[in-house]
MITOR-591288 format. One record per atom (N, C-alpha, C): atom name; x, y, z. Coordinates in steps of 0.001 Angstrom, whole numbers, plus 500000, padded with zeros to 6 digits. Layout:
N
 name   east  north     up
   CA      X      Y      Z
...
This chain:
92
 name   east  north     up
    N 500851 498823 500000
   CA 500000 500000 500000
    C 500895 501238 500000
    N 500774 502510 499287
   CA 502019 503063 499109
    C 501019 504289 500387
    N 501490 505298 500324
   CA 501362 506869 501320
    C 500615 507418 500900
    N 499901 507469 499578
   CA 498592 508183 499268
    C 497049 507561 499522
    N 497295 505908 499561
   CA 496332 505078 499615
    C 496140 504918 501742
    N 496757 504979 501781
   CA 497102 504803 503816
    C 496742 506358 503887
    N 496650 507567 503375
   CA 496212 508394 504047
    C 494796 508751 503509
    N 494488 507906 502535
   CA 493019 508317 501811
    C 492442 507367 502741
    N 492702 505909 503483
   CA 491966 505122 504262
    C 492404 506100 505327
    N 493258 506474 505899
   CA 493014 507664 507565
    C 491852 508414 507357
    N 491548 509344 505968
   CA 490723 510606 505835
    C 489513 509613 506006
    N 489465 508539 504935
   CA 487660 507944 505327
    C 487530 507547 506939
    N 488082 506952 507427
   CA 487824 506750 509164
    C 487500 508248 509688
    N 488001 509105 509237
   CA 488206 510330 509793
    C 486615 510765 509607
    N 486295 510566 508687
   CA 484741 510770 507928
    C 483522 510028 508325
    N 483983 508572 508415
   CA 483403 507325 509357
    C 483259 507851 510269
    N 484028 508605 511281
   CA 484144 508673 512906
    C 482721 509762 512844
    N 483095 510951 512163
   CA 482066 511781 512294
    C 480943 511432 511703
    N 480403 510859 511096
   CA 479043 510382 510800
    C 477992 509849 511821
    N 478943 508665 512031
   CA 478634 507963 513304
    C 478135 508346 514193
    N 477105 508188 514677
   CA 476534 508874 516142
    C 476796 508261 517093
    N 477074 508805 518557
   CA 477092 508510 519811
    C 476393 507181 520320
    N 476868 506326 520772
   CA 475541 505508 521556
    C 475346 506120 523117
    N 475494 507360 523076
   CA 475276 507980 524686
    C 473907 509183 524197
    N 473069 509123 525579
   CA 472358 509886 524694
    C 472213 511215 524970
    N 471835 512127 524452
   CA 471649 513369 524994
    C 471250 513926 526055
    N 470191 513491 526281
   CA 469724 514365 527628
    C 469734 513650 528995
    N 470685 512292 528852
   CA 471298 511807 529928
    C 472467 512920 530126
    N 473140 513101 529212
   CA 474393 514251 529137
    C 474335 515679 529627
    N 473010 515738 528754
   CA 472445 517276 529357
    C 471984 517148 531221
    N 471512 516390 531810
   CA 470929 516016 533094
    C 472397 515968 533744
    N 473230 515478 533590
   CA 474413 514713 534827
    C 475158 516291 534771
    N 475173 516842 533443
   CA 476071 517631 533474
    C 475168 519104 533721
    N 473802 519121 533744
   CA 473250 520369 534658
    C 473150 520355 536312
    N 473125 519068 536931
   CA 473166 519004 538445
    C 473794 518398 538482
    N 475333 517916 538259
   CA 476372 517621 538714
    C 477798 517773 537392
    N 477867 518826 537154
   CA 478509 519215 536230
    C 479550 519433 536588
    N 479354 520540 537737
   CA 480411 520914 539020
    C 481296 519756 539139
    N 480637 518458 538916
   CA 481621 517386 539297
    C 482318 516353 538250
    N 481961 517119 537650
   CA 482163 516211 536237
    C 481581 514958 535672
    N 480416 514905 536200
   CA 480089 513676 535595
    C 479087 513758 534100
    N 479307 514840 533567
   CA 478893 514177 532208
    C 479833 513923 531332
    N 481474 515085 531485
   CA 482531 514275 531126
    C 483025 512991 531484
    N 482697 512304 532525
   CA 482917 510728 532640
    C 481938 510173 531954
    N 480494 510275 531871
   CA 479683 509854 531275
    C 480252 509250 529763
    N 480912 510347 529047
   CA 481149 510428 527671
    C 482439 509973 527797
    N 482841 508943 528828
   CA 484535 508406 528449
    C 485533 509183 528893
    N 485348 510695 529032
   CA 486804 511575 529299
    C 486903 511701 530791
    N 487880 511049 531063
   CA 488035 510693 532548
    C 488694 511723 533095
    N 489806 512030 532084
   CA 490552 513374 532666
    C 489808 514651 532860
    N 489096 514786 532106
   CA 488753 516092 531951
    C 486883 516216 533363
    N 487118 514768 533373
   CA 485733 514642 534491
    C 486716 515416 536146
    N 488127 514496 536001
   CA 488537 514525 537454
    C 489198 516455 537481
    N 489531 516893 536197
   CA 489221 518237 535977
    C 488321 519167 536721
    N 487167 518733 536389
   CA 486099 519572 536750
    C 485685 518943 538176
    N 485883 517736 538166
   CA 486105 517662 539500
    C 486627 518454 540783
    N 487568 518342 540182
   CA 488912 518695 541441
    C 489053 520959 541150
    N 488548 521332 540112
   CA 488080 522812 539931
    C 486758 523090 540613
    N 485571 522216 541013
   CA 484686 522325 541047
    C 483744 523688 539391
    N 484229 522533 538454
   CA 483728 522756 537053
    C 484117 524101 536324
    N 485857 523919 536913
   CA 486340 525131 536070
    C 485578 526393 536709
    N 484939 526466 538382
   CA 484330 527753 538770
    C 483536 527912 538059
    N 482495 526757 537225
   CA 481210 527085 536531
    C 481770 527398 534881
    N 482416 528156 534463
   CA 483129 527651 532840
    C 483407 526639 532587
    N 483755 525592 532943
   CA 483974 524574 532124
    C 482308 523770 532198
    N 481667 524420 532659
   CA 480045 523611 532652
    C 479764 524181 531762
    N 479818 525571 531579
   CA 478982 526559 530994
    C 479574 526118 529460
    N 480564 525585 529254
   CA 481132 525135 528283
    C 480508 523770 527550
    N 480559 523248 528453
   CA 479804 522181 528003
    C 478397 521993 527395
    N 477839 522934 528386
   CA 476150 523533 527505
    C 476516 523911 526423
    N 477030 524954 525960
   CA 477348 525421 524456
    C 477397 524235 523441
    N 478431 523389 524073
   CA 479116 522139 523261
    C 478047 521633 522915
    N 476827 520860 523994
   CA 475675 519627 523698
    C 474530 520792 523145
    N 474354 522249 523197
   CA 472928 523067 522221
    C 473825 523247 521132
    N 474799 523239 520895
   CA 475079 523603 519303
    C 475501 522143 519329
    N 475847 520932 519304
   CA 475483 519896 518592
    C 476951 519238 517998
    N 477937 519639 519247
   CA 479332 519507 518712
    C 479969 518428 520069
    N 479070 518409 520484
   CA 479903 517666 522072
    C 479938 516275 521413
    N 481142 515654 521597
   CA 481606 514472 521412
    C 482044 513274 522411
    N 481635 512040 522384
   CA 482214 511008 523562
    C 483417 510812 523112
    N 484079 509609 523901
   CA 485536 509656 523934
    C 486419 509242 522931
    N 485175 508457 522048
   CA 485453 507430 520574
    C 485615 508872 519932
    N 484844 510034 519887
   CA 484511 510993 519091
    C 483674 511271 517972
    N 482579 510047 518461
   CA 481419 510762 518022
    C 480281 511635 518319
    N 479364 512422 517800
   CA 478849 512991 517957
    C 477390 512525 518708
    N 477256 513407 520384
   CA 476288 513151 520815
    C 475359 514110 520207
    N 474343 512961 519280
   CA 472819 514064 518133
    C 471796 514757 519470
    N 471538 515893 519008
   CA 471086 516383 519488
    C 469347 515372 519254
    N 468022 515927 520315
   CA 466938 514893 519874
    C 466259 515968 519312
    N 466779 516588 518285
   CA 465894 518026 517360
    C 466990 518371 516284
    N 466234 518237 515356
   CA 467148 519296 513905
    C 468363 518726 513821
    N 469191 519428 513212
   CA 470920 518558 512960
    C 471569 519150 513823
């Protein structure tokens, strides 16, 4: 397989990955991470362990790194740890 064919199969996985939807669902994500966000558990929820014991141990980035996370799951970009996309349950 020469270096153009190995990076045209990277770009399709790359394409694969994002298509793919989440098997986590939204408004489990939205719930853990509106009353216990502070603690990180919708970043553990979604696989990211680091970034749970993060917001953990900040108590949620002092509320930015929550407030962050809302942005992430209403605009439709928040991702689990595989990196797919948790779908929003409305519109694209």
């Amino acid at each position: 397989m020469s270096t153009t064919d190995n990076d045209r199969d990277q770009w399709f996985d790359v394409l694969r990955q994002q298509t793919v939807a989440s098997d986590k669902k939204w408004w489990v994500t939205f719930w853990l991470t509106f009353w216990f966000g502070f603690l990180g558990a919708g970043r553990f929820y979604l696989g990211y362990a680091g970034l749970g014991f993060l917001q953990m141990f900040s108590l949620g980035g002092l509320g930015l790194l929550v407030l962050y996370d809302h942005i992430l799951l209403f605009s439709g970009k928040m991702k689990d740890a595989d990196g797919r996309l948790v779908k929003r349950p409305w519109g694209k």
